[in-house]
C-alpha positions, -999 to +999 in steps of 0.1 A: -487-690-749-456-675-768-471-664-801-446-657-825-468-645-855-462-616-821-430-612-822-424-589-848-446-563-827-423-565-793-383-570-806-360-546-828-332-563-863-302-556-879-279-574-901-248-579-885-213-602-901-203-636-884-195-634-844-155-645-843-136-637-812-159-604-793-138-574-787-134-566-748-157-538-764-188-551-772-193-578-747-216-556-725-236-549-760-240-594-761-242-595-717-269-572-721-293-590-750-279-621-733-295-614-699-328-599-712-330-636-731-324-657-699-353-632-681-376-640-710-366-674-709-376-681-671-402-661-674-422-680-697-413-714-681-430-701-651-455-682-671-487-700-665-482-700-624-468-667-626-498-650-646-493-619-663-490-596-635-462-616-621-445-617-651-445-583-647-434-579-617-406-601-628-399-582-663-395-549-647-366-544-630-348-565-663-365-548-691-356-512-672-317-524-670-317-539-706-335-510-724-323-472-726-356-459-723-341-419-728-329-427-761-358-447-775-385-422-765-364-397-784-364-417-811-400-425-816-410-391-803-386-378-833-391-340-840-415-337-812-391-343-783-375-313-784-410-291-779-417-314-749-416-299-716-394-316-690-424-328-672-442-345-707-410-364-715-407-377-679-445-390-679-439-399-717-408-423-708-429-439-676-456-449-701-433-461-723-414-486-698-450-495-686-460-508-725-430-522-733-429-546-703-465-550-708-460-563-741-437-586-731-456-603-703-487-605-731-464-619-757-443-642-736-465-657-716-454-701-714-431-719-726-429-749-754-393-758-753-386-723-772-345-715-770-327-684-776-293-682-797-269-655-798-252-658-835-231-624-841-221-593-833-203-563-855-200-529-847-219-503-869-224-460-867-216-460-831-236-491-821-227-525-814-253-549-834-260-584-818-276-608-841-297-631-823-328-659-830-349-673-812-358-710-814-393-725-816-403-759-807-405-769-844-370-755-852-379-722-866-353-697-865-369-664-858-343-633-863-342-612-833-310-579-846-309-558-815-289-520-816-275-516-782-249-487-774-231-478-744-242-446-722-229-435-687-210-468-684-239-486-690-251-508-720-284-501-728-307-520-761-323-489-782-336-507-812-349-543-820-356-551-858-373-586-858-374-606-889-361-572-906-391-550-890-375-527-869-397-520-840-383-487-840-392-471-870-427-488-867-433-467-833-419-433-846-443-434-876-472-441-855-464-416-824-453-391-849-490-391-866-506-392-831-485-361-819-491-341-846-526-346-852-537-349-813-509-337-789-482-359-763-515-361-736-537-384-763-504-405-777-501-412-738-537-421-729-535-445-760-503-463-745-520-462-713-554-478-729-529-504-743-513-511-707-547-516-690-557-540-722-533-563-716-539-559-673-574-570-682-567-600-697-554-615-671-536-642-687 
């Protein structure tokens, strides 16, 4: 069942001004939020017959394409990153892919005529923001602001503030406590313990 009292824990926000005519610019920024929506989308209309490891299996290859992954685990990783040995960041990044598809499968799991809307775009810093919501059955607008910049010729989201929580700054607090106080190999086995929660539900 999608449970949007949820949402705030899986999406990234930011404010962005009125979407006129897009620049030739930033339509990979919209295509990109755009086609993560319509995976989500057909994903939980098929949700129930799919169960949550073949949402997975569906999410993957999407969420990997839609997500810079590199510039995220930087980000919550913060001061750490740098001490991380090329090895630790690899494994780091893996687990990271693995809990954020994870958590979408748990979180996005059927559909009840739920609708996604794309409402503006702006750019900002070096970053295009897309202003999006998504729709529930009862006509609540839930604010989904996603950061999404443009790396190697590829458009990539790296931050997703939901109803102005950014997901973002939620994760770098956390890990950055973890890392300090226990080391990169404990933050991991935590995301991994997370991972193998939501595998054992089953839903």
């Amino acid at each position: 069942m999608f449970k949007s009292l949820r949402i705030t824990t899986c999406l990234l926000l930011v404010m962005a001004a009125p979407l006129a005519c897009a620049a030739a610019a930033t339509d990979g920024a919209v295509a990109v939020v755009e086609k993560l929506h319509a995976a989500l989308l057909n994903t939980m209309k098929d949700g129930t017959t799919l169960g949550y490891k073949g949402r997975v299996e569906r999410l993957t290859p999407v969420i990997k394409e839609c997500f810079n992954f590199n510039t995220i685990a930087r980000a919550v990783t913060g001061p750490h990153w740098k001490a991380l040995a090329a090895d630790k960041r690899a494994q780091f990044i893996a687990t990271f892919e693995q809990l954020s598809v994870a958590t979408y499968a748990e979180n996005f799991s059927s559909y009840e005529g739920e609708s996604f809307e794309t409402v503006a775009q702006e750019e900002a810093r070096g970053a295009t923001l897309v202003k999006a919501v998504i729709i529930t059955s009862d006509g609540k607008r839930v604010s989904l602001n996603y950061v999404v910049t443009k790396s190697a010729e590829q458009w990539g989201i790296v931050n997703v503030i939901a109803q102005g929580v950014s997901d973002l700054a939620l994760k770098r607090t956390e890990y950055d406590a973890v890392i300090s106080a226990q080391g990169i190999d404990t933050l991991i086995a935590k995301l991994d313990a997370k991972v193998a929660s939501y595998a054992a539900s089953g839903k």
